[in-house]
C-alpha positions in Angstrom: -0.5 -11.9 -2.3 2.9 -12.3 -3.4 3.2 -16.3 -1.7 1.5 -15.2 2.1 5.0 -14.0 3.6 5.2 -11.4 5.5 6.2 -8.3 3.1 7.7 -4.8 3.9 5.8 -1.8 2.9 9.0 -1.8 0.1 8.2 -5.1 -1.4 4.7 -4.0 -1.4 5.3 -1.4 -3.1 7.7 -2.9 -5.6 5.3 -5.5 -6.4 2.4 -3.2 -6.8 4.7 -1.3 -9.2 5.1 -4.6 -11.2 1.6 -5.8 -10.5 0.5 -1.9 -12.9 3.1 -2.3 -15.2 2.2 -5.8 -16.6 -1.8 -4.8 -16.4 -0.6 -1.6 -18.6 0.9 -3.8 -20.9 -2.6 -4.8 -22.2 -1.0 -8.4 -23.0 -2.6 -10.5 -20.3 -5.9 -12.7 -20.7 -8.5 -11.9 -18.9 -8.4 -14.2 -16.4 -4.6 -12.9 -15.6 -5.4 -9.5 -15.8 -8.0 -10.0 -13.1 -5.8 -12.0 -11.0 -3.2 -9.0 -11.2 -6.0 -6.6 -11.1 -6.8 -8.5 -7.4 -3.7 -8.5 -6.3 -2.8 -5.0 -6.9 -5.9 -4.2 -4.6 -4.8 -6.0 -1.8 -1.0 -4.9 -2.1 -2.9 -1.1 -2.2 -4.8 -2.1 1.5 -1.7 -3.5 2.3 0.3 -0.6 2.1 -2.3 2.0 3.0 -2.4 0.0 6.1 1.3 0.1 6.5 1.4 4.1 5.9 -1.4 4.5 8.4 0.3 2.2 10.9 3.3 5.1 10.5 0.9 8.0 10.5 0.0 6.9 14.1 3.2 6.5 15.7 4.5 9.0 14.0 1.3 11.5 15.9 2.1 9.7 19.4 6.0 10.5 19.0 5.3 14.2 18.3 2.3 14.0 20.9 5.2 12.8 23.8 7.2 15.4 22.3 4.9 17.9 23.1 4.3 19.2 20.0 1.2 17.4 18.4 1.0 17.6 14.6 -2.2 16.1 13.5 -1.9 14.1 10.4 -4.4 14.9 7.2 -4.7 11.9 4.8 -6.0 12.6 0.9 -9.1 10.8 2.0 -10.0 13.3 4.9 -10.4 16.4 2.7 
């Protein structure tokens, strides 16, 4: 993924946005468009990792706070 530096959710993000736009394209080979198609999956558990990361401090803030908001992902429906 993107050289193995360390990214911020934004360059994630950025990337992944790249990563879709050339696989939409429909102009890569096969092998490239499985290469891309593998690293958008990653930059995905990358930044669903990040956003869950914030989801969690975000709770224990609010918790401290004294007013605990629990979080509802999509995937908890």
């Amino acid at each position: 993924m993107a050289g193995k530096k360390k990214l911020s959710f934004e360059e994630a993000l950025s990337r992944l946005e790249e990563v879709i736009g050339l696989l939409e394209n429909n102009r890569c080979e096969l092998e490239e468009s499985l290469s891309l198609f593998q690293e958008g999956m990653e930059l995905v558990k990358f930044c669903r990792g990040k956003l869950a990361e914030a989801e969690k401090k975000i709770s224990i803030l609010v918790k401290e706070a004294g007013e605990f908001v629990a979080f509802e992902s999509e995937g908890n429906s």
